[in-house]
C-alpha positions, 0 to 999 in steps of 0.5 A: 500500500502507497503511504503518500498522499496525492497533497498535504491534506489530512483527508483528501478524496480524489474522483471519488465515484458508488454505483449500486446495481438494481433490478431498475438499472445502474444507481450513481450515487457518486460521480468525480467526488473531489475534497479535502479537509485539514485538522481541526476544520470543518467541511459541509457537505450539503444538499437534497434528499438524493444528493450523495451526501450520505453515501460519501460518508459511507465510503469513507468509512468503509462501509460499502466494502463487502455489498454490490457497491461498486466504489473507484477514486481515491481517499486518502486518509494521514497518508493511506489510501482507505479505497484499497484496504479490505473490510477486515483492514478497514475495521482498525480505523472505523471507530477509532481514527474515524468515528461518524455521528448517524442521523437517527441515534433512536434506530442506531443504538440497540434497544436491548442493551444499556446505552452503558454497555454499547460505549463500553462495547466500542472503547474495548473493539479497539483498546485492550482494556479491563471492562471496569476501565472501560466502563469508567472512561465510559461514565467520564465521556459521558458526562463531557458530552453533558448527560447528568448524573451519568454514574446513573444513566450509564446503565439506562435503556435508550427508550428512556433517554429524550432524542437530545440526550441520546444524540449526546450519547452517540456523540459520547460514543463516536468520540470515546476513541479518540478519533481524528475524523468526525462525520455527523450525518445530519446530527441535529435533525428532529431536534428542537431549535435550542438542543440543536445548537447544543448539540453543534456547539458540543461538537465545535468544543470537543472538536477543538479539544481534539484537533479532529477534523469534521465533516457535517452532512447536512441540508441546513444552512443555518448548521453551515453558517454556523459550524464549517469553515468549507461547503461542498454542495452536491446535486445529483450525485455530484458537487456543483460549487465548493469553496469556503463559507464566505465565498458560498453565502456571499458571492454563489456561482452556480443557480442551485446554491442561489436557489438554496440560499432563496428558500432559507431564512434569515433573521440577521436581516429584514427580508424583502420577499418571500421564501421561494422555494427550487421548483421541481424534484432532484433527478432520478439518480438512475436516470440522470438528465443529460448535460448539467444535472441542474438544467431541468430545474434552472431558470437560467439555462435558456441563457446560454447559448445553443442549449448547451446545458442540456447537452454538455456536462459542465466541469467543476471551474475555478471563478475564484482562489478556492472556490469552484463551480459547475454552470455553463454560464459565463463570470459576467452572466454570474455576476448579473444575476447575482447582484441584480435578481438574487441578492436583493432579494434575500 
């Protein structure tokens, strides 16, 4: 196995493409998936039902590895290359180097086994320990992650702790290792407002105590703006712009981004119209339109000439340092409708 990295980055996925064979034909979940993230960063990779968020994680962590899935490219993870290992090599980083948040901890927790038990059950996979030490470094990670009283509840069913406290538990869980990647798969959905950004704030404050680096997959903006220091935003199976933070909210070169940042709320300004939301579905991702997977839905594509949109896939572009884009439309075009029609209004 090669040890060197293609560049410097601690994670850096390269061409990164999963298909699924089904009766109904070829799935591609993922296409050409590029990115990286240093320690102690925060990328988000955001993006509808369908997009590919979640089965990017799942290639990360291995998890495609023994099904039909079929998965190429690269990840490369502190200089090995995770694509190429085996199910059984693979098992020695999922948990301890690279732990994952899931979206539901109501169906991700056995319901038969103490909440206690399964932590215990995950530190000693990888850590030849008593279950007495286990059991301890247990209790102690979870009262860092804010359970109370948790000499008690580290012998509780799930069932009896609120959707907050087990997301808590399964924080407490993904962390007790020690790991250097953390991927939260939608960490804070069917959460109300106020645990939500408990839950965001515990993982910033242990993320710094770590110097893990993160990955939030997430359809929330909000969680973006106020969690990540990078966004990808997928569409159909692949990215269609990526940059920082700054550059995505404030200066979006591609219609999808505008259309997800028109259908979400602000509250550090008074808006001048309605919420308008992206008309139309995401595409079959067995049938993908031809040219730019966006077009059908896009209002700007009888901008471009010759109707190119629905013939040539556009790449993935530099409009600016660190910032890329996937839109047939020329800079000037961008600008245009960003200053004049979108902007404005949001």
């Amino acid at each position: 196995m090669t040890t060197s990295s293609p560049t410097d980055a601690f994670l850096d996925v390269r061409d990164l493409s999963v298909t699924f064979k089904t009766e109904d034909g070829l799935v591609r979940a993922v296409q050409n998936l590029s990115f990286s993230v240093e320690r102690g960063k925060t990328l988000a990779v955001v993006g509808e039902s369908g997009s590919g968020k979640s089965v990017t994680s799942q290639a990360i962590m291995g998890l495609h590895k023994g099904t039909s899935a079929q998965v190429t490219g690269e990840i490369w993870f502190d200089g090995d290359e995770l694509v190429k290992l085996s199910a059984d090599q693979m098992r020695a980083y999922r948990g301890k180097r690279i732990s994952m948040i899931f979206q539901d901890p109501l169906s991700s927790l056995h319901p038969y086994y103490r909440i206690g038990d399964q932590i215990i059950e995950a530190y000693r996979m990888h850590h030849k320990v008593s279950k007495r030490d286990a059991r301890a470094r247990t209790i102690e990670m979870l009262a860092r992650v804010g359970i109370p009283n948790p000499n008690r509840r580290v012998d509780d069913y799930p069932h009896q702790f609120s959707g907050g406290m087990r997301q808590r538990a399964m924080i407490a869980m993904a962390l007790i290792c020690d790991p250097d990647l953390i991927i939260a798969d939608e960490p804070t959905t069917a959460l109300d407002v106020t645990v939500q950004a408990q839950i965001l704030e515990l993982i910033k404050d242990l993320q710094s105590e770590f110097n893990s680096a993160v990955i939030i997959i997430t359809h929330d903006l909000g969680v973006v703006a106020e969690t990540a220091d990078d966004v990808v935003v997928m569409y159909g199976g692949s990215c269609v712009e990526q940059g920082s933070v700054r550059d995505v909210f404030y200066r979006p070169r591609m219609p999808y981004t505008w259309g997800l940042l028109a259908s979400m709320p602000r509250m550090d300004r008074d808006r001048k119209g309605r919420l308008d939301p992206i008309p139309g579905s995401p595409p079959s991702l067995i049938n993908l339109p031809n040219g730019c997977v966006f077009h059908p839905r896009c209002a700007y594509a009888g901008q471009v000439a010759d109707g190119l949109c629905g013939v040539t896939k556009p790449g993935l572009s530099s409009v600016g340092a660190g910032h890329s884009a996937r839109c047939h439309l020329d800079n000037a075009q961008k600008d245009q409708i960003w200053d004049l029609q979108i902007r404005p209004t949001l």
